[in-house]
C-alpha positions in Angstrom: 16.5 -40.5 -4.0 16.4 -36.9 -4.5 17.9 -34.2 -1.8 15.6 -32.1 -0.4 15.9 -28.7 -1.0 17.9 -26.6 0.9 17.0 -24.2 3.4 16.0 -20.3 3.2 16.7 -17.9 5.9 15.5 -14.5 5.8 16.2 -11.1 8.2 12.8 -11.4 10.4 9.9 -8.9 9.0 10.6 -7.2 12.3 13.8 -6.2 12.4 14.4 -2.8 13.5 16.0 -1.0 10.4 15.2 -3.9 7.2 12.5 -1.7 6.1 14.6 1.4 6.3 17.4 -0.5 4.6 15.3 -1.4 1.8 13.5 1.5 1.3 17.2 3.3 0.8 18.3 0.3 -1.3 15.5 0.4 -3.9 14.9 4.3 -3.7 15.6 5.9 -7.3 17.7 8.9 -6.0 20.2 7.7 -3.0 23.8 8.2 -3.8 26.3 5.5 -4.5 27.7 6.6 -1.0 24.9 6.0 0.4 24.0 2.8 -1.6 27.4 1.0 -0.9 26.6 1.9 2.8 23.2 0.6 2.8 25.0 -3.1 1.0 27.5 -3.0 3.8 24.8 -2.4 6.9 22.5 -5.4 5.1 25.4 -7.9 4.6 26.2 -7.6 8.2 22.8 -8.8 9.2 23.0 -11.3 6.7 26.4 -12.6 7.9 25.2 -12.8 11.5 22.2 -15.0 10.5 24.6 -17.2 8.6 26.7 -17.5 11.3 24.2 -18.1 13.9 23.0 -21.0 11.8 26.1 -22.1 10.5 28.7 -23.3 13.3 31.1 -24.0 10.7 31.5 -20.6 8.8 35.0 -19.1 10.2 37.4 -18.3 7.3 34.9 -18.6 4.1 36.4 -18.1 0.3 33.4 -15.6 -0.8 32.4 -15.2 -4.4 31.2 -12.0 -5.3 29.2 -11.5 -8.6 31.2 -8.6 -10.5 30.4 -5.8 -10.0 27.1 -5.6 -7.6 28.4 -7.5 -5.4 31.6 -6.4 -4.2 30.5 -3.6 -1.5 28.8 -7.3 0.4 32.7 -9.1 0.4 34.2 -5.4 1.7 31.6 -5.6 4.7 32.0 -9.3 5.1 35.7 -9.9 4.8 36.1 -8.2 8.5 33.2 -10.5 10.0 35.6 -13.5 10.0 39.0 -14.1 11.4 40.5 -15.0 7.8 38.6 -15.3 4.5 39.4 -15.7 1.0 37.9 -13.8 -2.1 37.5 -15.3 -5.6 35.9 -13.2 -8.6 33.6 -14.3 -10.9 32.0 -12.2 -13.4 28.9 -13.7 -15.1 27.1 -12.4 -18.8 23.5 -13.2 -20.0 22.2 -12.9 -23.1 19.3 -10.6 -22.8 15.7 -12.4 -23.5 17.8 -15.9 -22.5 18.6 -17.7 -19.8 22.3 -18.1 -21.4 24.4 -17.5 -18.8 28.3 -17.1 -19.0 30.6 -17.5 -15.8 34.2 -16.0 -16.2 36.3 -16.2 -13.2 39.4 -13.4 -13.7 41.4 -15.3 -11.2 41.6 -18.7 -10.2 38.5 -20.8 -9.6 37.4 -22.2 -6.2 37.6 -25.4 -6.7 40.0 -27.4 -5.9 40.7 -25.5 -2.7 43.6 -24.4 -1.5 44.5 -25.8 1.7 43.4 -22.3 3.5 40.6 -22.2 1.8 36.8 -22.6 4.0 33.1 -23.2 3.2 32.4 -21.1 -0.5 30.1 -18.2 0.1 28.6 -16.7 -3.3 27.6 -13.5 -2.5 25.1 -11.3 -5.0 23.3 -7.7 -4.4 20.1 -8.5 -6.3 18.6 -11.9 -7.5 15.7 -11.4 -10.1 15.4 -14.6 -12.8 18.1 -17.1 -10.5 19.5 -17.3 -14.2 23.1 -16.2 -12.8 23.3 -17.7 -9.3 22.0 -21.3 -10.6 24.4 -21.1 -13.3 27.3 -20.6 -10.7 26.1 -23.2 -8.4 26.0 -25.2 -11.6 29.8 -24.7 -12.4 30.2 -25.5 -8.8 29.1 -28.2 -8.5 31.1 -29.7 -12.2 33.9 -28.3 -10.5 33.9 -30.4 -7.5 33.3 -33.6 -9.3 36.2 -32.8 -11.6 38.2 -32.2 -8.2 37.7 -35.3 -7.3 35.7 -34.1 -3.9 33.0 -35.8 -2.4 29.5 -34.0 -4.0 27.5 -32.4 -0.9 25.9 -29.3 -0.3 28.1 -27.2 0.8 27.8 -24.0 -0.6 26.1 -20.8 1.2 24.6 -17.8 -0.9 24.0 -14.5 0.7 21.9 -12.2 -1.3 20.1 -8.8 -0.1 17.1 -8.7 -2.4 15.2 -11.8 -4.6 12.2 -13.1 -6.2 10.8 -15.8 -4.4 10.9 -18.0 -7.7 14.7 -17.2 -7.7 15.2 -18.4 -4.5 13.0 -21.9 -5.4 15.7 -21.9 -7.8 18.6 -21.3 -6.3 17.8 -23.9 -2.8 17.5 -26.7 -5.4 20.8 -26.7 -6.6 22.6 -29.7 -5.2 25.5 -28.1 -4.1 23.8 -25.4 -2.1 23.2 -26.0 1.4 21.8 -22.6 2.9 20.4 -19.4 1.3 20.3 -16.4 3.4 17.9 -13.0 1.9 17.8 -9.9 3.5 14.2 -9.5 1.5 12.1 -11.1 -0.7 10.3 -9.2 -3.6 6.7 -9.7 -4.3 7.8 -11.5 -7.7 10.0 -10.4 -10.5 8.0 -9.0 -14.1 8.0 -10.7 -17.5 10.8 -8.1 -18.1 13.2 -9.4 -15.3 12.7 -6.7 -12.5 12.2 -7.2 -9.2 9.0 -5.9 -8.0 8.9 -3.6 -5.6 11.6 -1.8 -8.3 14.5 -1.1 -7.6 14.7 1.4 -9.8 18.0 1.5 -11.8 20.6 -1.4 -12.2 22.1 -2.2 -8.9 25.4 -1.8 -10.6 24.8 1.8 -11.7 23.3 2.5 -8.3 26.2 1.4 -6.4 29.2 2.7 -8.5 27.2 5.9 -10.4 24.7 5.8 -13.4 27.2 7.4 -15.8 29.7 6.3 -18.1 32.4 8.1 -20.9 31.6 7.0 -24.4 32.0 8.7 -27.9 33.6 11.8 -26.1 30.3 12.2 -23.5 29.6 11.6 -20.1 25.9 9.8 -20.4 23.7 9.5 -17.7 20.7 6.8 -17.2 17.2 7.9 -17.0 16.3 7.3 -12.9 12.6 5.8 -13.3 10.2 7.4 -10.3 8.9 4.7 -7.8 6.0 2.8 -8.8 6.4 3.1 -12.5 7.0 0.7 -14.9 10.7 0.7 -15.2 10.7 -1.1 -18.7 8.4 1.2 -20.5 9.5 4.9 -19.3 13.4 3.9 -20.1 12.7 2.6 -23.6 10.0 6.0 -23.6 12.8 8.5 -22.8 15.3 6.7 -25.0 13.3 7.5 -27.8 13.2 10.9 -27.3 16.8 11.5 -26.5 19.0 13.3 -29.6 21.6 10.5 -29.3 19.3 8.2 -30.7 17.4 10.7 -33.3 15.4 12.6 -30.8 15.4 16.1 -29.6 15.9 15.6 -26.0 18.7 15.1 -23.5 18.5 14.0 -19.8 19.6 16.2 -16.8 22.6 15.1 -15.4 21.1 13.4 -13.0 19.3 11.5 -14.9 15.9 12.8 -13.0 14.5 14.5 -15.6 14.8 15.7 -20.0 15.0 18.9 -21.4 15.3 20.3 -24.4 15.9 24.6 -25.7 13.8 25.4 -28.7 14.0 28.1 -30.9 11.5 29.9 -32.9 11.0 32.4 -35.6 9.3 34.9 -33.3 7.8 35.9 -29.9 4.5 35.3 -31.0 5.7 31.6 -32.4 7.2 30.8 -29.1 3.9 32.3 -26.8 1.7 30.3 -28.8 3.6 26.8 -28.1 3.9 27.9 -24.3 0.2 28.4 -24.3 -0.6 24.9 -25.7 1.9 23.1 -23.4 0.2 25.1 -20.4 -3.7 23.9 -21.8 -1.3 20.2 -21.6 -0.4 20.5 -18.2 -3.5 21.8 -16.8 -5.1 18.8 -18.6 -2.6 16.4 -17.6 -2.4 18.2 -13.8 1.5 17.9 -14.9 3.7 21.1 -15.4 7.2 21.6 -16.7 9.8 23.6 -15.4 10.7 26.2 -17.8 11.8 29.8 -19.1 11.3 31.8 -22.0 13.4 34.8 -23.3 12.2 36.4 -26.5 11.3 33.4 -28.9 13.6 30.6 -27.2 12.0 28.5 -24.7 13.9 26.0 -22.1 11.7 23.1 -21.2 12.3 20.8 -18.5 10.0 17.2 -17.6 10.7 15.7 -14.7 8.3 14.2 -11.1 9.1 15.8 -7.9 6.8 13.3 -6.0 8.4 10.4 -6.5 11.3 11.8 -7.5 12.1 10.5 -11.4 10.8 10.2 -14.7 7.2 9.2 -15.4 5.3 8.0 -18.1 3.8 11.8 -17.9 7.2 13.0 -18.4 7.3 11.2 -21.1 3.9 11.9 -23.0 4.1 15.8 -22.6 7.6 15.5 -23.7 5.8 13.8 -27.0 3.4 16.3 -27.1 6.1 19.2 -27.0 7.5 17.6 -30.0 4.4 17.6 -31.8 3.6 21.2 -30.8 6.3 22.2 -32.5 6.0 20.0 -35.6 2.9 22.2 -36.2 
């Protein structure tokens, strides 16, 4: 006879501050400061639910998924009289549902005789493909233990598709999920909509990273875009991958300095990308001295890049290929 699936427990639509938390945790300019504050403020709420439904959750041994989820275990840890916290860091092969679980320490299961009700903990939940692959190993694990096969196994996540979450409930060894909020759905390229805009990772711990001698900064995508098509847009202009553009340091906008043979050369490319933006009711941020030109595309209103950003960008290019 099959199980039936496990319950679903959400933060009630009219909690005082959800919306404010979410609007901060999927917003494409707040800080990592701000972002590992805004984890920490939802995993309390989500930790009170749990508790409230849960009589038996008093020294857990939480799993957080490396790296996202880290800021929820530092906000839940104090929550409990004693808990236990052990890693796991999962992979997946993009365009798959291949999902590797590596666990840098030592795995959950068996217990050790401290050890309470397992907690997985996760930031974002778009496919399910990581968090049913887990619950998967968990579940193995307890049979190779020799333990009695139950559902016993909470997950607290702050934002997931509802698909995921149909998922995630009908995993045997799960017995509760608890979500701060549920997207509308996730795309056919694996993003939660409403966007977050950005990997939660980045978001959380910075969008840069040291390689080849360079700090490298993402492009942050403006609210309401589609996230899939202005990153792989401004990747293909940037010069580290044969383009002519680089992005602000922020990662808000591209730019590029352009020199030409004259005055005259440089007034008449500032005059066609002006007939642009009037067309386009887009405009760059820019200066010109003599015959070099310093270009900048960016939104103020949602703050990010666009798909404009990206076109007159294009154009720019072509302007000067004249």
């Amino acid at each position: 006879m099959l199980q039936p699936k496990a319950p679903i427990l959400s933060l009630p639509a009219t909690h005082p501050t959800l919306h404010t938390l979410m609007d901060t945790f999927c917003s494409p300019t707040a800080t990592p400061q701000v972002m590992q504050t805004t984890v920490h403020a939802l995993t309390a709420e989500l930790v009170a639910v749990a508790k409230a439904h849960d009589p038996n959750l008093t020294n857990p041994t939480m799993i957080p998924i490396l790296r996202g989820a880290l800021p929820m275990f530092v906000a839940a840890a104090p929550l409990f009289p004693a808990t236990t916290c052990v890693l796991a860091r999962c992979s997946k092969t993009k365009g798959t549902q291949n999902v590797v679980v590596e666990w840098p320490g030592r795995r959950p299961l068996p217990p050790a005789a401290d050890d309470g009700k397992i907690v997985v903990l996760d930031t974002l939940v778009a496919t399910g493909d990581t968090v049913v692959k887990l619950c998967e190993e968990l579940w193995e694990m307890s049979a190779a233990a020799g333990a009695e096969r139950e559902r016993s196994v909470a997950v607290l996540c702050c934002y997931a598709a509802p698909e995921a979450l149909e998922r995630i409930v009908a995993c045997p060894v799960v017995e509760y999920v608890v979500v701060a909020a549920t997207a509308e759905r996730c795309d056919a390229a694996g993003y939660l909509v409403p966007y977050t805009h950005g990997d939660i990772g980045d978001k959380i711990y910075g969008a840069t990273w040291k390689g080849e001698g360079e700090v490298r900064p993402s492009p942050v995508v403006a609210e309401g875009e589609d996230v899939d098509a202005v990153v792989s847009g401004v990747q293909g202009l940037l010069v580290r991958n044969g383009g002519r553009w680089t992005l602000t340091p922020d990662g808000l906008g591209i730019e590029r300095e352009i020199l030409f043979p004259s005055f005259k050369k440089a007034w008449a490319f500032m005059q066609l990308v002006a007939e642009a933006a009037a067309t386009y009711r887009h405009h760059p941020e820019w200066t010109n001295v003599y015959n070099k030109v310093s270009i900048r595309w960016t939104t103020h209103q949602p703050k990010g890049l666009t798909g404009l950003d990206v076109k007159l960008a294009q154009l720019c290019d072509s302007y000067c290929d004249r």
